[in-house]
Each structure stands twice: as structure tokens, then as C-alpha cells.
KESEDREN-621152 format. One record per atom (N, C-alpha, C, O): z, y, x; atom name; residue in three letters. Coordinates in Angstrom, 1 decimal. Layout:
(node (Z; Y; X); "CA"; "ALA")
...
# end
This chain:
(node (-46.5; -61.6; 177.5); "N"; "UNK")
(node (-47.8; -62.1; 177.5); "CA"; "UNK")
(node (-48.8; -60.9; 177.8); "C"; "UNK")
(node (-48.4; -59.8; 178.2); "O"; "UNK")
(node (-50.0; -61.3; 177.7); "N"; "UNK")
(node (-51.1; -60.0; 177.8); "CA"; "UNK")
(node (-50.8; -58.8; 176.8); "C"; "UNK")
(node (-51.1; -57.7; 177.2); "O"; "UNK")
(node (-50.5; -58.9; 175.9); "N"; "UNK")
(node (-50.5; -57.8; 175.2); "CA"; "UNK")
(node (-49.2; -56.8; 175.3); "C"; "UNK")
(node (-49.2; -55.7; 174.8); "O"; "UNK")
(node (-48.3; -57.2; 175.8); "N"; "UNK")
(node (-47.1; -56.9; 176.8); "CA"; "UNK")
(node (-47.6; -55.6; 177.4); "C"; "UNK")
(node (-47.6; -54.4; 177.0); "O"; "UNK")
(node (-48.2; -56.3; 178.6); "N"; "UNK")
(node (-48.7; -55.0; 179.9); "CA"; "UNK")
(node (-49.9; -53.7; 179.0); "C"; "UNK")
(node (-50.1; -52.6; 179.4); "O"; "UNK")
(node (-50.5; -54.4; 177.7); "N"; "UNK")
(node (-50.7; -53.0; 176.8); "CA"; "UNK")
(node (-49.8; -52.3; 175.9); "C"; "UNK")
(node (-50.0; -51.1; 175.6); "O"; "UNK")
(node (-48.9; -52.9; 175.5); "N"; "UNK")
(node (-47.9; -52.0; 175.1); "CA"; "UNK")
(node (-46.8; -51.4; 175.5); "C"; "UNK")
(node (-46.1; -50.6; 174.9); "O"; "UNK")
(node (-46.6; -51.8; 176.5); "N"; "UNK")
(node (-45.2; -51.8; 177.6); "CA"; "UNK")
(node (-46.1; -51.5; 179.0); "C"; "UNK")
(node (-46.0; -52.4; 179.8); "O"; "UNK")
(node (-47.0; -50.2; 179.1); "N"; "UNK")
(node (-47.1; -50.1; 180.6); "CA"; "UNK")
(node (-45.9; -49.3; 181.0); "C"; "UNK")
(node (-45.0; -48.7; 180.4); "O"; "UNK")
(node (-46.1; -49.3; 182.7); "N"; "UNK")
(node (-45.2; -48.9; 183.6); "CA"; "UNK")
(node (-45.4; -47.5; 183.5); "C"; "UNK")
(node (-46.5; -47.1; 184.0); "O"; "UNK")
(node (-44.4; -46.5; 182.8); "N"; "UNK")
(node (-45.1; -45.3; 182.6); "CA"; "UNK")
(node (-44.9; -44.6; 184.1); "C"; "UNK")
(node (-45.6; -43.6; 184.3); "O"; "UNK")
(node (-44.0; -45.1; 185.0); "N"; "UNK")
(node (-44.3; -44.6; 186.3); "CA"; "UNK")
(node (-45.3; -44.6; 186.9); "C"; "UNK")
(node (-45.4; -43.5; 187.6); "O"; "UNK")
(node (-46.4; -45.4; 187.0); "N"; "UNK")
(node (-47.5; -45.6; 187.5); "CA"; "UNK")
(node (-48.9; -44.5; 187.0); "C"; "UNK")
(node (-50.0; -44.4; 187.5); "O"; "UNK")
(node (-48.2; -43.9; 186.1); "N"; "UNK")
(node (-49.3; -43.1; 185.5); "CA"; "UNK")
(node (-48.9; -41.2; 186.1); "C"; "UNK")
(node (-47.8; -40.8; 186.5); "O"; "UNK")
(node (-50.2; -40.5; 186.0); "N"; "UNK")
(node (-49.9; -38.8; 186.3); "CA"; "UNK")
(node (-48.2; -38.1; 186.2); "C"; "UNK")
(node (-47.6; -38.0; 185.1); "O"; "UNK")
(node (-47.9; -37.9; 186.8); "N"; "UNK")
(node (-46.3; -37.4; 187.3); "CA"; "UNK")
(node (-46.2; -35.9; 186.0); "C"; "UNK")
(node (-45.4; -35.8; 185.1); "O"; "UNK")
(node (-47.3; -35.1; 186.5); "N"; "UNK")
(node (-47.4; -33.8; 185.3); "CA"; "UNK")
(node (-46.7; -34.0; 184.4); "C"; "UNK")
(node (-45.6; -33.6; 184.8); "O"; "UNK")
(node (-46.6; -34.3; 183.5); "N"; "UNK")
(node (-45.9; -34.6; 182.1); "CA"; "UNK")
(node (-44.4; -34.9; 182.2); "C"; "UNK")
(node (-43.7; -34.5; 181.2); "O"; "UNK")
(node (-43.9; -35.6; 183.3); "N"; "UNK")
(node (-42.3; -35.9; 184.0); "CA"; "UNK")
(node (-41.9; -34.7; 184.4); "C"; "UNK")
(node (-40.9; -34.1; 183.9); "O"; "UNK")
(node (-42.8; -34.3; 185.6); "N"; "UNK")
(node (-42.1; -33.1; 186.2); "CA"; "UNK")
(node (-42.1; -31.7; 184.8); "C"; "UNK")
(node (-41.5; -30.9; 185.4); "O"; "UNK")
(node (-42.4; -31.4; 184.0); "N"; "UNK")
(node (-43.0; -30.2; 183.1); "CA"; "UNK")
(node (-41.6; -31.0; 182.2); "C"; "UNK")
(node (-40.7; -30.2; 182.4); "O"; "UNK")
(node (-41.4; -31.7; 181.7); "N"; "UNK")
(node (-40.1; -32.5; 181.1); "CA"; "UNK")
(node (-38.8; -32.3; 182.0); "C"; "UNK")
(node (-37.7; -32.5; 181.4); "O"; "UNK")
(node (-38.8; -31.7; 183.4); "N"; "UNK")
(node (-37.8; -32.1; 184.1); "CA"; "UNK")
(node (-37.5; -30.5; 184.1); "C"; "UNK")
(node (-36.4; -30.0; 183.9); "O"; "UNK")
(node (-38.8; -29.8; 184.4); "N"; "UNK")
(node (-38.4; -28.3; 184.5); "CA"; "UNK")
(node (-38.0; -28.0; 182.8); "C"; "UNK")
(node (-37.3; -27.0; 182.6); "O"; "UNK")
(node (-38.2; -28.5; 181.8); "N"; "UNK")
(node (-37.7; -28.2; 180.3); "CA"; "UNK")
(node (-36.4; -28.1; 180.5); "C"; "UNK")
(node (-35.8; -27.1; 180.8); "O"; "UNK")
(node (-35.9; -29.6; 180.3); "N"; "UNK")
(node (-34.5; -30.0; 180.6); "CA"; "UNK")
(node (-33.6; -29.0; 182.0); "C"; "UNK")
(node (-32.4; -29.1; 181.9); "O"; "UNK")
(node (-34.0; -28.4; 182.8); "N"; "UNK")
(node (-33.7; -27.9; 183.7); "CA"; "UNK")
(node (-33.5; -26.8; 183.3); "C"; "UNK")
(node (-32.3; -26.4; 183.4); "O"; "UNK")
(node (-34.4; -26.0; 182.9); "N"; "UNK")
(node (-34.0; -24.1; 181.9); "CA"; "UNK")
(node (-32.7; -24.4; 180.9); "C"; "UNK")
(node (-31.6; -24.0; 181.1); "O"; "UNK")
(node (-33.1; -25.2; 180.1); "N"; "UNK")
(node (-31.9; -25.7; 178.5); "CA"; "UNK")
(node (-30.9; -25.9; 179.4); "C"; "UNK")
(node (-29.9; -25.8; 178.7); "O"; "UNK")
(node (-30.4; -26.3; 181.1); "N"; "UNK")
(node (-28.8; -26.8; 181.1); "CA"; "UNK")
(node (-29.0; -25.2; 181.8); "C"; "UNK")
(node (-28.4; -24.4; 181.0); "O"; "UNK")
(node (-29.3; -24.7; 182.6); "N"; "UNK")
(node (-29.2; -23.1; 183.4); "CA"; "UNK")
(node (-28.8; -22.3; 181.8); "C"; "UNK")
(node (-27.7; -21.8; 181.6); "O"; "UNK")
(node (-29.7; -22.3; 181.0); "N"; "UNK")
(node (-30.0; -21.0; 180.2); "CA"; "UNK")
(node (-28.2; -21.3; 179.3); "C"; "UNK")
(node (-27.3; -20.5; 179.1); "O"; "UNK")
(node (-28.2; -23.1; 179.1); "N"; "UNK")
(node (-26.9; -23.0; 178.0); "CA"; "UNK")
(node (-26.5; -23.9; 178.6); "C"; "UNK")
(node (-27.0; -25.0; 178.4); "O"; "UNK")
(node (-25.3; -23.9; 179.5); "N"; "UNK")
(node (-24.7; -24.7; 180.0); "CA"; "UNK")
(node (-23.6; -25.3; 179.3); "C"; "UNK")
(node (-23.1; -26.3; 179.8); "O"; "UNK")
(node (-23.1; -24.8; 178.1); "N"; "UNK")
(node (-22.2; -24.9; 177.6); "CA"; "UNK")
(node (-22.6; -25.5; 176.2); "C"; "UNK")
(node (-21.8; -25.8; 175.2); "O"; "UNK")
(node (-23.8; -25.7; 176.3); "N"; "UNK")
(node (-24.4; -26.5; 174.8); "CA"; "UNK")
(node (-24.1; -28.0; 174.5); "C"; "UNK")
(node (-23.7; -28.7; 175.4); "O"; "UNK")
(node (-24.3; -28.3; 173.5); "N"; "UNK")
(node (-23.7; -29.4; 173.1); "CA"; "UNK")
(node (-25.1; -30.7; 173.6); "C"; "UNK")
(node (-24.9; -31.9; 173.5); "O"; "UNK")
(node (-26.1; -30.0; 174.1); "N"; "UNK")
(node (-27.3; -31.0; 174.6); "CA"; "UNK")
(node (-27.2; -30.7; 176.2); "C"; "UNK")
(node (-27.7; -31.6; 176.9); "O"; "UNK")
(node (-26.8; -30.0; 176.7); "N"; "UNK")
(node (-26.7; -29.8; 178.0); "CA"; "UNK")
(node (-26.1; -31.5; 179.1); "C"; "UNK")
(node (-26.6; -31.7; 180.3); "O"; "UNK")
(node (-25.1; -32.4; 178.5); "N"; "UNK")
(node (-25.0; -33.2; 178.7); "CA"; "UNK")
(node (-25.7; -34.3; 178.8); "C"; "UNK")
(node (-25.6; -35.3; 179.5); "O"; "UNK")
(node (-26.7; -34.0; 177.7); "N"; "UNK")
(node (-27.3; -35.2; 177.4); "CA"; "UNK")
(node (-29.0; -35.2; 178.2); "C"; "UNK")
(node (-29.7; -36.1; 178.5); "O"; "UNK")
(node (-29.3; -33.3; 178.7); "N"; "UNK")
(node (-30.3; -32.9; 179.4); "CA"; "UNK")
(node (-30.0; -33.4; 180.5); "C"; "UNK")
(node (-30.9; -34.1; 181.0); "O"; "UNK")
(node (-28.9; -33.3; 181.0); "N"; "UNK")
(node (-28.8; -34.0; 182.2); "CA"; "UNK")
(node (-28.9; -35.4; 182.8); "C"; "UNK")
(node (-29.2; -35.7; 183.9); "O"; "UNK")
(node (-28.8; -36.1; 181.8); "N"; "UNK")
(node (-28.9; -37.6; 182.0); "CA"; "UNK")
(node (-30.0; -37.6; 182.3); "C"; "UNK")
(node (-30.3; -38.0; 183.5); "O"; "UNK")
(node (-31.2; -37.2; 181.1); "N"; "UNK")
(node (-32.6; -37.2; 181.0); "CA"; "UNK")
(node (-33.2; -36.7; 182.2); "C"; "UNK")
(node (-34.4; -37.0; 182.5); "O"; "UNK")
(node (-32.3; -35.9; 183.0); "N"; "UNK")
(node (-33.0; -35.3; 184.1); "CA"; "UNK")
(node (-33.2; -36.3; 185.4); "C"; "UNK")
(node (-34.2; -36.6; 186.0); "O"; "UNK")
(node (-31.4; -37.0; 185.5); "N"; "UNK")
(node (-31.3; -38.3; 186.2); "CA"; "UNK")
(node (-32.8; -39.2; 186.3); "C"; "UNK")
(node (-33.6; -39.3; 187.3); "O"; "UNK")
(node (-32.7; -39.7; 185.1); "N"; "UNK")
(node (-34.0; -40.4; 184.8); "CA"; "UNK")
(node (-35.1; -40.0; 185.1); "C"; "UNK")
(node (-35.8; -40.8; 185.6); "O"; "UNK")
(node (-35.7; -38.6; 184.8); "N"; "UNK")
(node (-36.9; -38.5; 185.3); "CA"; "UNK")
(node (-36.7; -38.0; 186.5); "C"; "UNK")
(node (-37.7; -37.4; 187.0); "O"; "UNK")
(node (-35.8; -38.1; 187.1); "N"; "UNK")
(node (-36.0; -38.3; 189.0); "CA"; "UNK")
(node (-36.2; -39.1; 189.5); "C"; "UNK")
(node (-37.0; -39.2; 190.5); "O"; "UNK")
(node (-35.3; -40.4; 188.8); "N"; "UNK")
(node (-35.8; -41.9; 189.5); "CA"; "UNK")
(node (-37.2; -41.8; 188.5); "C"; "UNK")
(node (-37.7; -42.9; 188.6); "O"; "UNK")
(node (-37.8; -41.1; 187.9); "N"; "UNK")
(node (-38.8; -41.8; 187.8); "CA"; "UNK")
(node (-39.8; -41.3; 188.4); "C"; "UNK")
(node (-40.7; -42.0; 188.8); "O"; "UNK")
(node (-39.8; -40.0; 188.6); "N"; "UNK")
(node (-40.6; -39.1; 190.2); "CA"; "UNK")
(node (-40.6; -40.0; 190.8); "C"; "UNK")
(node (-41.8; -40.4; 191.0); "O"; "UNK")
(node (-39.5; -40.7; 191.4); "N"; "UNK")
(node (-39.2; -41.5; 192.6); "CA"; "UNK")
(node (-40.2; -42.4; 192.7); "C"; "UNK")
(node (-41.1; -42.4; 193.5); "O"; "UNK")
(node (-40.1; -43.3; 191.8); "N"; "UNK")
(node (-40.6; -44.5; 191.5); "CA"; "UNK")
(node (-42.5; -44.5; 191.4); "C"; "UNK")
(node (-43.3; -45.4; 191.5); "O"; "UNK")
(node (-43.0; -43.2; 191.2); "N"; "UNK")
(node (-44.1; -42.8; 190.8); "CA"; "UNK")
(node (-44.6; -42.6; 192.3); "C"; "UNK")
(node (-45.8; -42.8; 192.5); "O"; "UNK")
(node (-43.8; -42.0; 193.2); "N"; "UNK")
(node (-44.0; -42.0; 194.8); "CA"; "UNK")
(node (-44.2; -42.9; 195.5); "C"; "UNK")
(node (-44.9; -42.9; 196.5); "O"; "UNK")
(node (-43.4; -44.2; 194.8); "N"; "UNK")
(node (-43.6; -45.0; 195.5); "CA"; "UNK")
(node (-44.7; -46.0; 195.2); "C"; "UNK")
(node (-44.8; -47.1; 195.8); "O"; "UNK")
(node (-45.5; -45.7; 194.2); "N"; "UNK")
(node (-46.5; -46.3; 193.0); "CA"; "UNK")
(node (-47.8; -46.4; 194.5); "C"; "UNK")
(node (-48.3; -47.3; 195.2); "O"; "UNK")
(node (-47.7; -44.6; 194.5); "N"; "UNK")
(node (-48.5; -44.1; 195.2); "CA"; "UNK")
(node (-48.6; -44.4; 196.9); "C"; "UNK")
(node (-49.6; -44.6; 197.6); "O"; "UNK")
(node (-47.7; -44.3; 197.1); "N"; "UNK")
(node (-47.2; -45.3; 198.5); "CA"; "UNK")
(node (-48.0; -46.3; 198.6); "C"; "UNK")
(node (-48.9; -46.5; 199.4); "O"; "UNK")
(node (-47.7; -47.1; 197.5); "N"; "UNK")
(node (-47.8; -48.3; 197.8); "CA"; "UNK")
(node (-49.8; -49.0; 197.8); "C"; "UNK")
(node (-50.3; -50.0; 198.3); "O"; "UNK")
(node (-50.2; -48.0; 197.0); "N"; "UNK")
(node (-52.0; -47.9; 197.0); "CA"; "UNK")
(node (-52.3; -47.0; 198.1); "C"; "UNK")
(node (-53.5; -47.4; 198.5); "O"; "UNK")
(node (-51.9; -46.1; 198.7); "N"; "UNK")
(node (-52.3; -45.8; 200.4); "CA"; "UNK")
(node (-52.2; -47.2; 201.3); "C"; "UNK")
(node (-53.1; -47.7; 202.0); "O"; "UNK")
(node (-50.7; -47.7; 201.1); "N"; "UNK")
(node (-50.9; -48.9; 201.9); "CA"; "UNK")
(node (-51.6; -50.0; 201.8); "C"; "UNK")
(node (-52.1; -50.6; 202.8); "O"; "UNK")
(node (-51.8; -50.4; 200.5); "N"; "UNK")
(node (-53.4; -51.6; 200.3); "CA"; "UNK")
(node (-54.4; -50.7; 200.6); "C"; "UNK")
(node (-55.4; -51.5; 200.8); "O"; "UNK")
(node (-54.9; -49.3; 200.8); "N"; "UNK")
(node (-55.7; -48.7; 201.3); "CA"; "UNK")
(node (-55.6; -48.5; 203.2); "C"; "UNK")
(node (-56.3; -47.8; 203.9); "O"; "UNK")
(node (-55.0; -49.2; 203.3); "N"; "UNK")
(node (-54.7; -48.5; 204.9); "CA"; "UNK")
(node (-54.4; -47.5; 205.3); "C"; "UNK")
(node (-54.5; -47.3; 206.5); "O"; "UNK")
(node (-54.0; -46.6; 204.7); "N"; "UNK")
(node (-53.9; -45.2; 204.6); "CA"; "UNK")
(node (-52.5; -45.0; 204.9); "C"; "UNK")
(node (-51.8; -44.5; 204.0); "O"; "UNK")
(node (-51.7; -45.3; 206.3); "N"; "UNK")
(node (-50.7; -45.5; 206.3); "CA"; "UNK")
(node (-50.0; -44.0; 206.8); "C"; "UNK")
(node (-48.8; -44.0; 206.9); "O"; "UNK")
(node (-50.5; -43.1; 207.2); "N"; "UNK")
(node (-49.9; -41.7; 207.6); "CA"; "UNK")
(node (-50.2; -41.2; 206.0); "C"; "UNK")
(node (-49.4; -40.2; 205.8); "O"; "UNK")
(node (-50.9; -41.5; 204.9); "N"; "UNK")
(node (-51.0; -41.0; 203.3); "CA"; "UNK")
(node (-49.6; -41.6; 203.0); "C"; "UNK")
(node (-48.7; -40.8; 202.8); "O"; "UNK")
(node (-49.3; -43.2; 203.0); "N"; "UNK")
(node (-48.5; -43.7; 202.5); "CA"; "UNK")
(node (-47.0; -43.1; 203.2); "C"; "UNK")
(node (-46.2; -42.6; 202.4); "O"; "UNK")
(node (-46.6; -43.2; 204.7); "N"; "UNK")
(node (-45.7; -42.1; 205.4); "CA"; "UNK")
(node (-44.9; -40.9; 204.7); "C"; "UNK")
(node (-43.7; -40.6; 204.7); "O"; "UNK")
(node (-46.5; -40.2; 204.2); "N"; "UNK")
(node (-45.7; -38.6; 203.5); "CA"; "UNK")
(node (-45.2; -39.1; 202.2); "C"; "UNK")
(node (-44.2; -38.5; 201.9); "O"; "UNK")
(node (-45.6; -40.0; 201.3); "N"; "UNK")
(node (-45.3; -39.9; 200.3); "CA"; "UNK")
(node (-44.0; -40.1; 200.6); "C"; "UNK")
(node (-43.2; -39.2; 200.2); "O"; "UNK")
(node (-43.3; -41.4; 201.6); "N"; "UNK")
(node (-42.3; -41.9; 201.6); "CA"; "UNK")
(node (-41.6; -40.6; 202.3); "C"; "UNK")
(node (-40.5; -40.6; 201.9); "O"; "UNK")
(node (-41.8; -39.7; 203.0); "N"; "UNK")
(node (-41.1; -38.9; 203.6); "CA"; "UNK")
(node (-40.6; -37.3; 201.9); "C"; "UNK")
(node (-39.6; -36.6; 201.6); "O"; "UNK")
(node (-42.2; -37.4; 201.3); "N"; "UNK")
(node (-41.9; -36.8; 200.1); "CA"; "UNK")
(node (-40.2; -37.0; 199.0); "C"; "UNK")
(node (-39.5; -36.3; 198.2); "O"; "UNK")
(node (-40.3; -38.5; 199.6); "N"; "UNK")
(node (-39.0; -38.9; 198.4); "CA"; "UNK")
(node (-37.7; -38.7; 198.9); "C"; "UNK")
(node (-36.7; -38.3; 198.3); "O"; "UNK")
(node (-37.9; -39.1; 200.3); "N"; "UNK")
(node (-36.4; -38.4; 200.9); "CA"; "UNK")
(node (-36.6; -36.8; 201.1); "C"; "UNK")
(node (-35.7; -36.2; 201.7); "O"; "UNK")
(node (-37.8; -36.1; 200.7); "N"; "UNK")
(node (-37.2; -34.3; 200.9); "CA"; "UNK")
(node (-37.0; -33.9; 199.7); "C"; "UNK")
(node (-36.3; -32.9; 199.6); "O"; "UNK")
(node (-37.7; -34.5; 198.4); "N"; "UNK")
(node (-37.6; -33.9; 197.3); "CA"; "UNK")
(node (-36.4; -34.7; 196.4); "C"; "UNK")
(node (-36.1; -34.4; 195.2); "O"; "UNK")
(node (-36.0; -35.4; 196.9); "N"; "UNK")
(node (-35.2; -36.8; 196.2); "CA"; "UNK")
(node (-33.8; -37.0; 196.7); "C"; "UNK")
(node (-32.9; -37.6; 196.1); "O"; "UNK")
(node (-33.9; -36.3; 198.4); "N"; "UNK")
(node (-32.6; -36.9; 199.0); "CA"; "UNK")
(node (-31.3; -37.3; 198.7); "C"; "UNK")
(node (-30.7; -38.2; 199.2); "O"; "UNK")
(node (-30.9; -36.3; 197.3); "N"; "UNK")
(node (-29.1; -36.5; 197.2); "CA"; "UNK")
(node (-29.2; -37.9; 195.8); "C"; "UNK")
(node (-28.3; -38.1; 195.0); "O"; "UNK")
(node (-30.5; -38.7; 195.9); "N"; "UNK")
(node (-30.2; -39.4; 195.0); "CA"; "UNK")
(node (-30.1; -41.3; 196.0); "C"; "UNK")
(node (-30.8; -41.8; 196.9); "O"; "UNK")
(node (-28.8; -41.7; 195.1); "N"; "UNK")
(node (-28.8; -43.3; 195.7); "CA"; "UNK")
(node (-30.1; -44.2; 195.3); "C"; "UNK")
(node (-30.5; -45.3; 195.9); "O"; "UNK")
(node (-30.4; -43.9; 194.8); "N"; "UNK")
(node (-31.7; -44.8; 193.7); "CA"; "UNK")
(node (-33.1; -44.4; 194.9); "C"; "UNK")
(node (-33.8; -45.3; 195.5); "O"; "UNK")
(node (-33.3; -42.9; 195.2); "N"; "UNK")
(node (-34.4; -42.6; 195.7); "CA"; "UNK")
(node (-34.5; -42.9; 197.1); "C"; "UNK")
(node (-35.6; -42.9; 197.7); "O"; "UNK")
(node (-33.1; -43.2; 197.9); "N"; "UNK")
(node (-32.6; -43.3; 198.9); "CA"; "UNK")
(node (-33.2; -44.8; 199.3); "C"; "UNK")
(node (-33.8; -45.0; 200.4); "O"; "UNK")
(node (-33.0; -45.8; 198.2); "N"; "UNK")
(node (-33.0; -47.4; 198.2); "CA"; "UNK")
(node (-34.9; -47.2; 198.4); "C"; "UNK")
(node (-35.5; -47.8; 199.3); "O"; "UNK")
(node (-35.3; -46.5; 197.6); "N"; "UNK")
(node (-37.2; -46.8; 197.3); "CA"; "UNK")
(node (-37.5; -46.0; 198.9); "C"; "UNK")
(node (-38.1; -46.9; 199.6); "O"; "UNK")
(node (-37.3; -45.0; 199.5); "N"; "UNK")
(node (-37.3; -44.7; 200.4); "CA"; "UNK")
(node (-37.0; -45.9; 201.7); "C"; "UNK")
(node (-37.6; -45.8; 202.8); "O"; "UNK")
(node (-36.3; -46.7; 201.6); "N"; "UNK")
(node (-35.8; -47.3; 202.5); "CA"; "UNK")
(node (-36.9; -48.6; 202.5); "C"; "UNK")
(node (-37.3; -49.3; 203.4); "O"; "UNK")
(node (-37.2; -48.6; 200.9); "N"; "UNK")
(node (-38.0; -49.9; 200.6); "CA"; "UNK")
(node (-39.6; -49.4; 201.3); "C"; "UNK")
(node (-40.1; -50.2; 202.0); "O"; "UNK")
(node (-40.2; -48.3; 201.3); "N"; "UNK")
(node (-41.4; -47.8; 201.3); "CA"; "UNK")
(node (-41.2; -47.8; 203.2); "C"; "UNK")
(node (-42.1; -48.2; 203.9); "O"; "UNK")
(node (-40.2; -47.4; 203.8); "N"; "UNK")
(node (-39.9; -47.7; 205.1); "CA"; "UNK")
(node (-40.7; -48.6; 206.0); "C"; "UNK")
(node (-41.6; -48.6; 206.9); "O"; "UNK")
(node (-39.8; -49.9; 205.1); "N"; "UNK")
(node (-39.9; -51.4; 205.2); "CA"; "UNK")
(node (-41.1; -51.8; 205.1); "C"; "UNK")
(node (-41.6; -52.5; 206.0); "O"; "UNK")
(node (-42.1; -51.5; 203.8); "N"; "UNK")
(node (-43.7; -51.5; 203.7); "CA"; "UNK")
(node (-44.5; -51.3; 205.1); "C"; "UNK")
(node (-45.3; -52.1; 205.7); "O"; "UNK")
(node (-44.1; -50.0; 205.5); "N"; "UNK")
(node (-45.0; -49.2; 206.5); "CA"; "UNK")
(node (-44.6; -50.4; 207.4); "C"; "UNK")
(node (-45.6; -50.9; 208.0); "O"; "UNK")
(node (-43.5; -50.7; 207.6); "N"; "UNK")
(node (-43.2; -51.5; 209.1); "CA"; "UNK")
(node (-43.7; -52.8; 209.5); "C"; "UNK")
(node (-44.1; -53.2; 210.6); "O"; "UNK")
(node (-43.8; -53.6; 207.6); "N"; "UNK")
(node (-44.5; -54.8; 207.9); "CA"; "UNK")
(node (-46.0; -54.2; 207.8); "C"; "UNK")
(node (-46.5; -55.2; 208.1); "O"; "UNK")
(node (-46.7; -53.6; 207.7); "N"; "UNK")
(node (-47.8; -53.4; 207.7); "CA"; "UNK")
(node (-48.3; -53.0; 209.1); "C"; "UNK")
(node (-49.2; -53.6; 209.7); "O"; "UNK")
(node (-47.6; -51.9; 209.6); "N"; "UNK")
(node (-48.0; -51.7; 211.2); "CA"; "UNK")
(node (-47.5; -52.7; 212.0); "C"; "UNK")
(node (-47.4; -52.4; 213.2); "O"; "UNK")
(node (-47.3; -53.9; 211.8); "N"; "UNK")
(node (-46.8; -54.8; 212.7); "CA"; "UNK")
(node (-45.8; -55.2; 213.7); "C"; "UNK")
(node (-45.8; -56.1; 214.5); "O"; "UNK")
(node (-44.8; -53.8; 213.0); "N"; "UNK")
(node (-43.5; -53.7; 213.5); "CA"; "UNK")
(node (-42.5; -54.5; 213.0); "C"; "UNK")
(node (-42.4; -55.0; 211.9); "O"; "UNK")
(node (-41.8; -54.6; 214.0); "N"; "UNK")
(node (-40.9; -55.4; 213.6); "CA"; "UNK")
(node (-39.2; -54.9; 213.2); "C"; "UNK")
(node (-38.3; -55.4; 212.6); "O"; "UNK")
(node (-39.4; -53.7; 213.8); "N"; "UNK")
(node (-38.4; -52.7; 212.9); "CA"; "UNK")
(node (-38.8; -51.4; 212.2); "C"; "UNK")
(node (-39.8; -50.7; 212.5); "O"; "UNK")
(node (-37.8; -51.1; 210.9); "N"; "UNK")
(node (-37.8; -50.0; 210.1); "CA"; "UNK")
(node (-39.4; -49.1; 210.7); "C"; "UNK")
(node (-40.0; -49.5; 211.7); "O"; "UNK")
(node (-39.9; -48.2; 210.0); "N"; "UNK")
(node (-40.8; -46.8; 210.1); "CA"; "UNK")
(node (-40.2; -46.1; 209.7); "C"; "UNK")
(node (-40.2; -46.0; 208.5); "O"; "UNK")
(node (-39.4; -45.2; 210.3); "N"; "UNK")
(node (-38.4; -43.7; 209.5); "CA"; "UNK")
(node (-39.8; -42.9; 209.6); "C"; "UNK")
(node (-40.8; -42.8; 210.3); "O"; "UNK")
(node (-39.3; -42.3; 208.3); "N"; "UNK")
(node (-40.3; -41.1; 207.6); "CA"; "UNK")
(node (-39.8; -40.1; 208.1); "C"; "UNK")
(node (-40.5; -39.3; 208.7); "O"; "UNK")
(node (-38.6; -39.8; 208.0); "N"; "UNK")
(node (-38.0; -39.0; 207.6); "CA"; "UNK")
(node (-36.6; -38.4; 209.0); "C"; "UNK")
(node (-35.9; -37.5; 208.7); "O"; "UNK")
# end
């Protein structure tokens, strides 16, 4: 219901800072102690807040393109395959943000970003 979308927002959709500052944490703790008993579990966490970088890219994407802003919306999508590439997940939102640009410019095939 309504009170849903206020307690369960999309925390993707909000300032990336606080992800990325969480990702470089998790990032020192697996370099500095690779052999720690949280180093496993940093990593997962790290997983996650990449798809969630990802997904925040494509937030942003996707309000360039209701803005017309479609060489704005472009880099973001070209941002996710250069900062994102070795991920399957970032790979799929990339392909999807593609697809956006293409129905929007009136093409009828793909927009490679990248």
C-alpha cells in the first residue's frame, strides 16, 4: 500500500556516496585481511553494492531519458559497462538502458554505448 513506498524505498534511487564509501570500506578489510574470518562475507557485500551502483546508473539513465537528455542518458549507460563490465547483472541493465535509448531515438535497433 501507500505506506509501503515510505518505508521500503528503493534505496537505489537515492545519492550513490554512502554505497560507494561502504564499497571502498569493504574493499581495504578484504586487501588489508584477506585471510579474516569477515573477508568472505565483505565480499558478498561488495557484490551487492555493485549491482547496486549498477542499478542507481540506471535510476539515473533513466530521468535523462524522460528528460530528453539522451547523449546524458548514453554515458551513464556507457559508465556501467566501463565501471561494471565483469559483472552479469550490470551487463543485463546495460543492455536494458541500450534498449531505452533505441526506443526513444526511434530506432529500431539496439544504441551500443559502449
Amino acid at each position: 500500500g501507500l505506506f509501503s513506498l515510505i518505508d521500503n524505498p528503493d534505496l537505489t534511487e537515492r545519492d550513490s556516496k554512502g554505497t560507494r564509501e561502504s564499497f571502498e570500506a569493504f574493499k581495504e578489510l578484504v586487501l588489508r585481511f584477506p585471510d579474516s574470518k569477515y573477508s568472505d562475507d565483505a565480499r558478498a557485500r561488495m557484490r551487492y553494492l555493485v549491482n547496486s551502483l549498477a542499478q542507481y546508473e540506471v535510476h539515473v539513465a533513466r530521468y535523462y531519458m524522460k528528460r530528453t537528455a539522451y547523449v546524458a542518458a548514453a554515458n551513464r549507460a556507457q559508465g556501467i559497462g566501463v565501471q561494471l563490465q565483469d559483472n552479469d547483472t550490470c551487463r543485463e541493465l546495460k543492455k536494458r538502458v541500450e534498449g531505452l535509448l533505441a526506443g526513444a531515438m526511434g530506432s529500431s535497433r539496439p544504441t551500443h554505448t559502449v
